[in-house]
N, C-alpha and C positions, 0 to 999 in steps of 0.2 A: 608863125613867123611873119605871115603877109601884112597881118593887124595889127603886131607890135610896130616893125616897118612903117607902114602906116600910121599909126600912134605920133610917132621918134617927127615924121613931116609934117604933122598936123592934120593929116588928111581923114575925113570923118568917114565913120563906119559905113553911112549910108551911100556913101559914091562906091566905097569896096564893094557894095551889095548889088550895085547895079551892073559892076564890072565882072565881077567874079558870079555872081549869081543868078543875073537873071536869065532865064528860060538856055541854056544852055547846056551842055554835057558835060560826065566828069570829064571827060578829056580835054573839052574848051579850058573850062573851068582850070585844069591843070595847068595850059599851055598859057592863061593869062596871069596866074599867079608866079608861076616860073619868071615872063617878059617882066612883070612889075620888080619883082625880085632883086631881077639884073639891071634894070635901073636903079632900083634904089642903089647898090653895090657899086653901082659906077659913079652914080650923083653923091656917093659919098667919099670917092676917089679921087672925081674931080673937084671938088670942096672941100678939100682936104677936114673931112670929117666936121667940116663947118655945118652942121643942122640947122641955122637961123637960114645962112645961104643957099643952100639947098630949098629952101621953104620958099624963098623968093623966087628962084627960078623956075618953081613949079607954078607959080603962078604968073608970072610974069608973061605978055606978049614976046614970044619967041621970031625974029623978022627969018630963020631960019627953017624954023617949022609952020609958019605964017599961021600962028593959031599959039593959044595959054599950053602949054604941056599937058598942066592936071586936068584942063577940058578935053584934049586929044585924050587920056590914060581911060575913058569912062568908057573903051570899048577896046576891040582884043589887035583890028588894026591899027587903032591911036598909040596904044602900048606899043605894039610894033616899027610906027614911026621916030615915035620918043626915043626908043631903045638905039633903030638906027643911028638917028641922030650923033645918040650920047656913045655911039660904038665912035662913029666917027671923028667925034671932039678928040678923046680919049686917045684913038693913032694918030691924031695929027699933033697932038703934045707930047708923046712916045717920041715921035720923027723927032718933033723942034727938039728936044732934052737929048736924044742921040745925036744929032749934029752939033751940039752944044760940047756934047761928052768929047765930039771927037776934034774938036777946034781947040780944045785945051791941050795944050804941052803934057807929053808925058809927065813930068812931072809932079803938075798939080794932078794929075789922076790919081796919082799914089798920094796923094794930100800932103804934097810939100810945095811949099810954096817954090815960084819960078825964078 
C-alpha cells in the first residue's frame, strides 16, 4: 500500500527505502509506514483528491514546517512532524466549515434556499 501511495505522489522507491528501511526494526519500520499512510490519506483529504497538488505540496518550502515536507518524510520524526502539521490543517478547516454550517439559516441547511 506504502509504494503504490508512494507511486500516486511521485515519490521514488529509493527515499521509501531509506525511510522505511534502513537499519531499523520491524516495529520502527511499522510505526513509519502507518505516519506516511495517514499523511498521504489526509494530503488526499485536503486536496480534495487533487494528486498533481498534493505533489506540489510535498515538495514545496513549507514556512510552517520551516523545511520541504518530502525532505522532512525521509525519517520517522519528519513523518511525525508532517503528519502533525497535516493533523492540524485538517481541524482547523473542520472548525472553519462547522461555523460556516452553523451561520447558515436553518433553512439552507436543509438545502432550500433562504
Amino acid at each position: 500500500a506504502a509504494v503504490r501511495a508512494a507511486a500516486r505522489l511521485g515519490i521514488e522507491a529509493d527515499r521509501l527505502e531509506v525511510t522505511f528501511f534502513s537499519d531499523v526494526t520491524d516495529a520502527e519500520r511499522g510505526e513509519a509506514i502507518m505516519l506516511f499512510l495517514r499523511i498521504v490519506v489526509l494530503l488526499d483529504e485536503l486536496c480534495d483528491a487533487r494528486e498533481a497538488e498534493a505533489r506540489l505540496w510535498l515538495r514545496a518550502p513549507s514556512p510552517a514546517l520551516d523545511a520541504v515536507p518530502l525532505d522532512l518524510m525521509s525519517s520517522r520524526e519528519g513523518l511525525g512532524r508532517v503528519l502533525s502539521h497535516l493533523i492540524a490543517v485538517h481541524q482547523e478547516r473542520a472548525r472553519a466549515e462547522q461555523a460556516t454550517c452553523h451561520a447558515r439559516p436553518v433553512a439552507a441547511k436543509r438545502g432550500r434556499s433562504p
